[in-house]
Backbone as CSV, one residue per row, in Angstrom:
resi,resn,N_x,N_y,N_z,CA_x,CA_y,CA_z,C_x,C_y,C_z
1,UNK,-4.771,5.887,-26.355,-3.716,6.495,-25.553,-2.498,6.708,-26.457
2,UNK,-2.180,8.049,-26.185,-0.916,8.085,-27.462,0.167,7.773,-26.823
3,UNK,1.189,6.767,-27.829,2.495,6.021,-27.872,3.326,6.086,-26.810
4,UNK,3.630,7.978,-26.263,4.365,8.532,-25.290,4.023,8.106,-24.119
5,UNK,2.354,8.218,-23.871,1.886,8.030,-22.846,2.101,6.800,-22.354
6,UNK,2.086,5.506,-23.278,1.989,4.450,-22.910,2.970,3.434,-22.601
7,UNK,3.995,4.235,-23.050,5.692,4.266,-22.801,5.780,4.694,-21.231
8,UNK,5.151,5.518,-21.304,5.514,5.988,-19.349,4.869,5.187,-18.872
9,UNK,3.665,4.845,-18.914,3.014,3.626,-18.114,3.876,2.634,-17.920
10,UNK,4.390,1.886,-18.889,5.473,0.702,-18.942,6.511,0.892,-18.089
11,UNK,7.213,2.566,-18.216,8.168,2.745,-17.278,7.902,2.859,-15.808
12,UNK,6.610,3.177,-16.024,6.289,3.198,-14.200,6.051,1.591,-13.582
13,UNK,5.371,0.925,-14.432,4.485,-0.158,-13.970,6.134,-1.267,-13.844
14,UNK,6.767,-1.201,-14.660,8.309,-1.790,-14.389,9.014,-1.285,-12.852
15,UNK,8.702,-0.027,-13.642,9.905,0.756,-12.604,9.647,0.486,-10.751
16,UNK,8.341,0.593,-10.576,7.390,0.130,-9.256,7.575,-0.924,-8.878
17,UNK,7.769,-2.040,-9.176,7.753,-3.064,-9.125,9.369,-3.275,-9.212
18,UNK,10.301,-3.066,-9.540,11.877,-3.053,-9.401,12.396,-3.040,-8.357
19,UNK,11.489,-1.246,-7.906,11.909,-0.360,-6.660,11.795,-1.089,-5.673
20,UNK,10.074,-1.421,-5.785,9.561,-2.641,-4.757,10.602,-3.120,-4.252
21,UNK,10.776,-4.310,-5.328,11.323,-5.843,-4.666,13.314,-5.370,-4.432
22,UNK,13.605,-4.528,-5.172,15.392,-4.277,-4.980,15.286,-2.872,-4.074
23,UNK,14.668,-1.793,-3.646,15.023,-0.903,-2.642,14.896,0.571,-3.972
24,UNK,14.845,1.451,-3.216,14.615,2.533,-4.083,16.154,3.302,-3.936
25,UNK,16.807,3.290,-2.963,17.918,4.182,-2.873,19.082,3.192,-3.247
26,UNK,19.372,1.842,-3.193,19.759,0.895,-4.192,19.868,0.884,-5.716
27,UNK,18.406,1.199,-5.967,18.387,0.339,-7.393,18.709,1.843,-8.421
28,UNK,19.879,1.136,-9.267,19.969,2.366,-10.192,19.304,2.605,-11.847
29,UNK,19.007,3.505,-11.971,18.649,4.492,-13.186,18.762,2.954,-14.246
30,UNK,19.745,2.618,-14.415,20.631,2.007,-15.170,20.033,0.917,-16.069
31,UNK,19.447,-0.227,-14.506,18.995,-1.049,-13.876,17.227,-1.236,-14.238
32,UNK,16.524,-0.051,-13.818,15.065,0.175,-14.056,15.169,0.270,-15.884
33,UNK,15.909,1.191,-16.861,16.295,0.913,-17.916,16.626,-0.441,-18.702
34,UNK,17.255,-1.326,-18.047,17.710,-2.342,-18.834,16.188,-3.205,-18.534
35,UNK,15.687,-3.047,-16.826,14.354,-4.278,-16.915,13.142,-3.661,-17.670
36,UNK,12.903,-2.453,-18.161,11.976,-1.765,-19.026,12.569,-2.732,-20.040
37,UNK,13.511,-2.246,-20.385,13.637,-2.590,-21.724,14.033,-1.661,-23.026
38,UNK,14.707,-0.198,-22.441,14.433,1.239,-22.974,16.196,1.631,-22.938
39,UNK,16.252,3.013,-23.091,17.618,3.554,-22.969,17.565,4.105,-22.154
40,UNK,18.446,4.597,-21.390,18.349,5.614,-20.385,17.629,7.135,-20.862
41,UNK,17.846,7.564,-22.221,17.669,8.703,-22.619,16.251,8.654,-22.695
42,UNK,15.478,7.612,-23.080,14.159,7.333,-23.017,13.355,7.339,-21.942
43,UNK,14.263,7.108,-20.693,13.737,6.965,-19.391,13.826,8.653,-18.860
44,UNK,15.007,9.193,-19.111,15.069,10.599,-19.237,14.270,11.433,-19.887
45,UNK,13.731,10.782,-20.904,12.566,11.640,-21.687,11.421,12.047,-20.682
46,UNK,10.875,11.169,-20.066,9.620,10.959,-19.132,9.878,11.249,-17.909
47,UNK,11.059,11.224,-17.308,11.778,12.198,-16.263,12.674,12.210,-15.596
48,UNK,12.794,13.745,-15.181,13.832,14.677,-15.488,15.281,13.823,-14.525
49,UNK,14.501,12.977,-13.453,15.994,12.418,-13.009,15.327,11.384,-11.894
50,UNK,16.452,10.685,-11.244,15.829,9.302,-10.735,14.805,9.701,-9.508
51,UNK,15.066,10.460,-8.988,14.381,10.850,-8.284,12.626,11.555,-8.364
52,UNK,12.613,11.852,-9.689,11.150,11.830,-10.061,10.408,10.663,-9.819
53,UNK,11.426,10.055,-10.730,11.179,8.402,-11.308,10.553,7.825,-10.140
54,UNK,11.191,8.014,-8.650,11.070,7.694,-7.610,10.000,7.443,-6.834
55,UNK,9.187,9.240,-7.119,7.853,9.247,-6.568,6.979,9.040,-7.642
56,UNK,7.426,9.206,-8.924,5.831,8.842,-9.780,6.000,7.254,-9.375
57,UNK,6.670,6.542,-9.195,6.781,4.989,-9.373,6.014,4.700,-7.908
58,UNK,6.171,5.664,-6.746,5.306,5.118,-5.562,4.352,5.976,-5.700
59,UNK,3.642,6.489,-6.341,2.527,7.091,-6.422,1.849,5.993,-7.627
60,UNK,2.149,5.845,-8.389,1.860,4.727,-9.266,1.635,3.733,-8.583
61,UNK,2.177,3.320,-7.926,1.547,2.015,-6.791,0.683,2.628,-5.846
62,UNK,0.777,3.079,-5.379,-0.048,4.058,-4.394,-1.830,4.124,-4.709
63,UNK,-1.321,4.300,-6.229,-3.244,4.634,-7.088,-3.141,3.255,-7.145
64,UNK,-2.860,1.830,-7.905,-3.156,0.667,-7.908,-3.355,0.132,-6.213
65,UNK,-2.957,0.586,-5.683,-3.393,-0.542,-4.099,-4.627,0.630,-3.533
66,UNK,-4.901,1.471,-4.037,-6.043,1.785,-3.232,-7.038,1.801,-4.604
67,UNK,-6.978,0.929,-5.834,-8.017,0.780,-6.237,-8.381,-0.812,-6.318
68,UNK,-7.057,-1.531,-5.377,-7.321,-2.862,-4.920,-7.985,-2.955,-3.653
69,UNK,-7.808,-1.261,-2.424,-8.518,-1.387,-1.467,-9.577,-1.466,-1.986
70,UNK,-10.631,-0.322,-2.865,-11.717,-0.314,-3.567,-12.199,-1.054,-3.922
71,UNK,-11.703,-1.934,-4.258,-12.119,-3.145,-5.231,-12.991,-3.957,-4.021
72,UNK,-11.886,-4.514,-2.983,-12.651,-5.366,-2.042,-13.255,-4.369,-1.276
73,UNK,-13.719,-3.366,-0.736,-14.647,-2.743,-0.210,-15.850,-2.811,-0.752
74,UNK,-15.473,-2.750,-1.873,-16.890,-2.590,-3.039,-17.823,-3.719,-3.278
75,UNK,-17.026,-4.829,-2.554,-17.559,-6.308,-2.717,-19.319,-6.150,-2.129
76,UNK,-19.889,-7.125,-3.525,-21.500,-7.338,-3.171,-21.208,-7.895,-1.888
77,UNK,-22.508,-7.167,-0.630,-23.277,-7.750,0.576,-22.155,-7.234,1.690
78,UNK,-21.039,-6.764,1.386,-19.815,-6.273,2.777,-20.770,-5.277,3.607
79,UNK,-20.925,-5.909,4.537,-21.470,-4.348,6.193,-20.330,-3.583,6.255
80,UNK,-20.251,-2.607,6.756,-19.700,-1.742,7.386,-18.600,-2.156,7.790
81,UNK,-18.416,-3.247,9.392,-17.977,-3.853,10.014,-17.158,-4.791,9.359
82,UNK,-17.561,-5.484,8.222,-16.937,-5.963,7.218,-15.929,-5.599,6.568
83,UNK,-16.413,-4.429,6.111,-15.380,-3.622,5.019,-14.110,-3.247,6.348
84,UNK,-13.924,-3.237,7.580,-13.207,-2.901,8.134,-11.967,-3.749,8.216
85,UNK,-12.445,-5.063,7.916,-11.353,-6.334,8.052,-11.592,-7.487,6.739
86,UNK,-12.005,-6.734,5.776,-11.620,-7.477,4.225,-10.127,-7.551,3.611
87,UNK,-9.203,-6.010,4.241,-7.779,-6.012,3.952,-7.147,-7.047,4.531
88,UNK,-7.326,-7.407,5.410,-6.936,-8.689,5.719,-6.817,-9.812,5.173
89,UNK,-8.278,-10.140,4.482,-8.127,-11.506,3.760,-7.690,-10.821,2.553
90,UNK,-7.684,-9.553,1.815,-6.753,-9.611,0.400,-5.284,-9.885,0.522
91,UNK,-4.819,-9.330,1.938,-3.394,-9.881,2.256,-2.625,-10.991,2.533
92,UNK,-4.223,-11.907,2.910,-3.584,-13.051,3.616,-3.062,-13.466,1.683
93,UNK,-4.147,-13.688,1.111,-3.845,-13.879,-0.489,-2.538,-13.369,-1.230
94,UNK,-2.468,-12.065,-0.928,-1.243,-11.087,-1.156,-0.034,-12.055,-0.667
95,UNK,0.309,-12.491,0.488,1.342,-13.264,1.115,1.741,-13.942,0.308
96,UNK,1.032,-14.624,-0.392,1.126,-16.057,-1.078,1.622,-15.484,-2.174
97,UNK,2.084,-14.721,-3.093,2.245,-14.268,-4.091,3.988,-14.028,-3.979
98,UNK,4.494,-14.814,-5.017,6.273,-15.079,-4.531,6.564,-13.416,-4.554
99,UNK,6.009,-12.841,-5.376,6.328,-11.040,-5.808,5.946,-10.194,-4.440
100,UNK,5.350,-10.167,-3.664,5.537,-9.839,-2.262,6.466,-9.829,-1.797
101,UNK,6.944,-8.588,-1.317,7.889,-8.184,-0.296,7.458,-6.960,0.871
102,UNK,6.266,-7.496,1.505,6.107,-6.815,2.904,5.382,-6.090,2.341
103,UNK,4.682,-4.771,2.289,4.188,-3.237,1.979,5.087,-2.011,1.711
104,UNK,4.870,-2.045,-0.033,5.650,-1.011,-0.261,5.852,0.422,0.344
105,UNK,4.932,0.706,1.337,5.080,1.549,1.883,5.808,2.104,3.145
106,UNK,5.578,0.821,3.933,6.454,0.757,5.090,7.951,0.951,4.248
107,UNK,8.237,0.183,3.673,9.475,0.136,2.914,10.317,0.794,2.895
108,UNK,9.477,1.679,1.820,9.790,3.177,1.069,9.842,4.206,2.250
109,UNK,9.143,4.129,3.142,9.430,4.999,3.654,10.728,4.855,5.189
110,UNK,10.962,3.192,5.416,12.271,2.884,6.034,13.035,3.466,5.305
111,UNK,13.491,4.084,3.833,14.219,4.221,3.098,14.494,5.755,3.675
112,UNK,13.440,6.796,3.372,13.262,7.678,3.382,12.918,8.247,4.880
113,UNK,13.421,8.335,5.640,13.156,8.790,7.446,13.145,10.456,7.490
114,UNK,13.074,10.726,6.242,13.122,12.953,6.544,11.911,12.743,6.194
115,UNK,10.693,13.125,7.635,9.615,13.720,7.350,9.193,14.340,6.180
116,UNK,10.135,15.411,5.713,9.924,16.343,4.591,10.095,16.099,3.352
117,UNK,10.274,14.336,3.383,10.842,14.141,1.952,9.630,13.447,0.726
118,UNK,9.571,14.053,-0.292,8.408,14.086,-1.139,7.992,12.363,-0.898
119,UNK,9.071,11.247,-1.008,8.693,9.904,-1.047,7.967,9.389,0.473
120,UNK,8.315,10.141,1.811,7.995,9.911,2.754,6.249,10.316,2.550
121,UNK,6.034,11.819,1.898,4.823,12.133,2.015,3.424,11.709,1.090
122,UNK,4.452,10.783,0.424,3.683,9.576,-0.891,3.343,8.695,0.242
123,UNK,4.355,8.312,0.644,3.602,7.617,1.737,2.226,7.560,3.119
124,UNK,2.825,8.470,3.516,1.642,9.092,4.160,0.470,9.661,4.026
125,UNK,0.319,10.067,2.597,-0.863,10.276,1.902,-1.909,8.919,1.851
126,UNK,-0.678,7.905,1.357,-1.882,6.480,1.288,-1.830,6.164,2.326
127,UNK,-1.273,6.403,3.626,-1.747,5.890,4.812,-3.114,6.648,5.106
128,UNK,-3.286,7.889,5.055,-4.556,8.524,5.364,-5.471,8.333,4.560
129,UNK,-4.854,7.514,3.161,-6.722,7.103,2.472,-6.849,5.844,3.212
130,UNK,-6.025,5.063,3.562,-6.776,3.517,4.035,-7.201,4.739,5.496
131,UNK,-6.607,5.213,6.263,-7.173,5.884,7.769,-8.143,6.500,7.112
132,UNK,-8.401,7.266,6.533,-9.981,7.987,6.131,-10.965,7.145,5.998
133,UNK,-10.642,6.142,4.994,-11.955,5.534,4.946,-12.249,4.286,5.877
134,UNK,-11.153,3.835,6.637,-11.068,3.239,7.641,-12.329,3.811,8.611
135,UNK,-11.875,4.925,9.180,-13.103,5.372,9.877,-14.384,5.997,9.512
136,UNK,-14.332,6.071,7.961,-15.934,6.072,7.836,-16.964,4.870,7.378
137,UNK,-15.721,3.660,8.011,-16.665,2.550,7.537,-16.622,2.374,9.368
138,UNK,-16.191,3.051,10.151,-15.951,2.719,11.878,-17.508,3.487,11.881
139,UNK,-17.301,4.596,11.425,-18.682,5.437,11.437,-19.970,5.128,10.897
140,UNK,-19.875,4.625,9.757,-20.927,3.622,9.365,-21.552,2.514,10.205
141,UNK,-20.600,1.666,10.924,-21.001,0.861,11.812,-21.703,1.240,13.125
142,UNK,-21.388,2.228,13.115,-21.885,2.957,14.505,-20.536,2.594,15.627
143,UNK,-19.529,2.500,15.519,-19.222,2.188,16.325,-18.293,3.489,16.959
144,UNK,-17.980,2.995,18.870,-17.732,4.722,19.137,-15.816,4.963,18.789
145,UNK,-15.817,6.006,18.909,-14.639,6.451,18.761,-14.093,5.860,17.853
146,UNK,-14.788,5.937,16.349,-14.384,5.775,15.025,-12.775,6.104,14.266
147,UNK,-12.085,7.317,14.941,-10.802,7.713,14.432,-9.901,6.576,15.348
148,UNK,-10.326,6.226,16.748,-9.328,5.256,17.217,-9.490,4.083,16.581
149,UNK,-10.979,3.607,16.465,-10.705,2.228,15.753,-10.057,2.185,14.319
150,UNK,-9.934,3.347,13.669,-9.224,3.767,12.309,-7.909,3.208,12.512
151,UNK,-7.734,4.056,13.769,-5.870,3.903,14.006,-5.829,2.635,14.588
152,UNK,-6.527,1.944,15.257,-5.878,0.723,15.738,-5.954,-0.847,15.163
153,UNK,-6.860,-0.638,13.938,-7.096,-1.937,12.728,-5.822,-1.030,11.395
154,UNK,-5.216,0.244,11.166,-4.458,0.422,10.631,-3.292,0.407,11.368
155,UNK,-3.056,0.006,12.774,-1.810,-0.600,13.017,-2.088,-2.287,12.538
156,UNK,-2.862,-2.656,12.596,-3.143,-4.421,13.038,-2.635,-4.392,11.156
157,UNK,-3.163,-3.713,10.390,-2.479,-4.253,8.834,-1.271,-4.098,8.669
158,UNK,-0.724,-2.722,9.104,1.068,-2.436,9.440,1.471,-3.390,10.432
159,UNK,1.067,-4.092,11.054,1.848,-5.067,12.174,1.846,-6.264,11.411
160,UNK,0.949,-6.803,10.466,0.672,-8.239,9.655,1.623,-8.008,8.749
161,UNK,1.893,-6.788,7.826,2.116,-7.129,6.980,4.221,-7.162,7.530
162,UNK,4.247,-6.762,8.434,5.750,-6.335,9.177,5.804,-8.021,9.889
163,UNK,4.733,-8.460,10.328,4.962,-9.695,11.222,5.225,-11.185,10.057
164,UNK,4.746,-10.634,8.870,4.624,-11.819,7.763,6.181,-11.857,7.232
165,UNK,6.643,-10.219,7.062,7.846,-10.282,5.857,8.983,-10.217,7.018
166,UNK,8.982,-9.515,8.041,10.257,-9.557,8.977,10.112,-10.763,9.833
167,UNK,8.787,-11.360,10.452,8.653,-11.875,11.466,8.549,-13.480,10.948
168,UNK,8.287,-13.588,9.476,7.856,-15.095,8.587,6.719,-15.770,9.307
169,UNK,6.138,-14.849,9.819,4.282,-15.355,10.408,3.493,-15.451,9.480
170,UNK,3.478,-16.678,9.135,2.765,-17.324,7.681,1.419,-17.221,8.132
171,UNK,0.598,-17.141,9.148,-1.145,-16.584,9.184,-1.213,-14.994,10.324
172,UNK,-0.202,-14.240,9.701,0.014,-12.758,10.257,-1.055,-11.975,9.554
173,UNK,-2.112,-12.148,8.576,-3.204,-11.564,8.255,-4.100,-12.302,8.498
174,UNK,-4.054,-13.189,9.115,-5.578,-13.402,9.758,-5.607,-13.372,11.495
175,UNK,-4.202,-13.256,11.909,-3.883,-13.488,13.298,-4.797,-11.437,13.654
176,UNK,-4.020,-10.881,12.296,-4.588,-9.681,12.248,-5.736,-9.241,12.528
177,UNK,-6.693,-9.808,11.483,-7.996,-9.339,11.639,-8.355,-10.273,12.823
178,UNK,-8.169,-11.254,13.138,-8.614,-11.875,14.620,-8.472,-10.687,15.530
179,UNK,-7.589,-9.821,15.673,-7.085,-8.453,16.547,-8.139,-7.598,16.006
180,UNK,-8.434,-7.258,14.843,-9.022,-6.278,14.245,-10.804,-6.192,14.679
181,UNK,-11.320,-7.624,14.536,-12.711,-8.119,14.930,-12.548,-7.853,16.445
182,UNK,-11.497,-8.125,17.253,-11.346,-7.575,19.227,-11.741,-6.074,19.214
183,UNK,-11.340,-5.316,18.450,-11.033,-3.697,18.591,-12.023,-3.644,17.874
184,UNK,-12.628,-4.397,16.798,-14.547,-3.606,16.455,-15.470,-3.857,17.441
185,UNK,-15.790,-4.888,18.243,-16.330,-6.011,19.505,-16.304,-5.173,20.612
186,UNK,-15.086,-4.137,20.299,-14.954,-3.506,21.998,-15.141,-2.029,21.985
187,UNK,-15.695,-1.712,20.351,-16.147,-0.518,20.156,-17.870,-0.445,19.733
188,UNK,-18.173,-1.806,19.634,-19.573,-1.610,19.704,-20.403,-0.966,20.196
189,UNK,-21.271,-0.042,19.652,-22.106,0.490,20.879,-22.976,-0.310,21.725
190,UNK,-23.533,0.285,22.300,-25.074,-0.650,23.279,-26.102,-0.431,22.583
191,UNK,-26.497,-1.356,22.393,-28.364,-0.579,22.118,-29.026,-1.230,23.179
């Protein structure tokens, strides 16, 4: 990987993790510079202004948590039904991690409330990969009305991860999937 490239990685993989834990419309230029470790002009090299910085840094997280969804989906022997409520136990784990602060996404996008705004639609993009494949593991299972059970185990992870960091519900991902296993149970088909 050449030098440049691997310089932006650093600036993102910093910069993501800054935004994270201090706020994105908070934290300044300045700030993401001094915890890199770089100049500003260097940070300017790689882009054009903070606001780039902004969305490559939640898109940069964005590709790492859905190749952490991947990861545990991918787990040897998971059913269908399984893979529907594994986010759960990576979160309950996630909790425990002092560097946690809630879901960068909810976040980022409390930050950002204009529908139209590029960071809002970073967001909503990774909401529809966990909802996409949400319901083709609903569909896999056979179970009916696959897009509702999509939407209603992707509220139960947006409610855990909101009930853990606002609410300090220290078993809010497993209280979760306890909800999540009700809403697969009650979409079962008959045979």
């Amino acid at each position: 990987m050449p030098k440049s490239a691997k310089a932006k990685i650093r600036i993102l993989d910093t910069a993501s993790q800054v935004f994270y834990k201090n706020g994105y419309r908070s934290t300044g230029v300045d700030f993401i510079a001094k915890s890199v470790g770089v100049t500003k002009a260097t940070l300017y090299h790689h882009f054009k202004n903070k606001d780039e910085l902004i969305e490559e840094s939640l898109k940069y997280l964005s590709e790492f948590h859905r190749g952490e969804y991947i990861k545990a989906w991918n787990k040897k022997g998971l059913s269908a039904k399984a893979k529907l409520t594994i986010l759960f136990d990576e979160m309950h784990k996630f909790f425990k991690n002092k560097n946690c602060y809630g879901c960068p996404f909810i976040n980022a996008a409390g930050e950002y409330t204009e529908r139209d705004s590029a960071v809002r639609k970073i967001c909503e993009s990774h909401y529809k990969f966990l909802l996409n494949n949400l319901e083709q593991f609903a569909r896999d299972a056979n179970l009916s009305k696959p897009s509702i059970v999509a939407e209603q185990i992707a509220s139960c992870i947006n409610g855990a991860y909101t009930a853990w960091f606002v609410g300090g519900i220290k078993q809010a991902a497993k209280e979760g999937k306890k909800t999540a296993e009700l809403i697969i149970a009650n979409h079962a088909t008959k045979k």
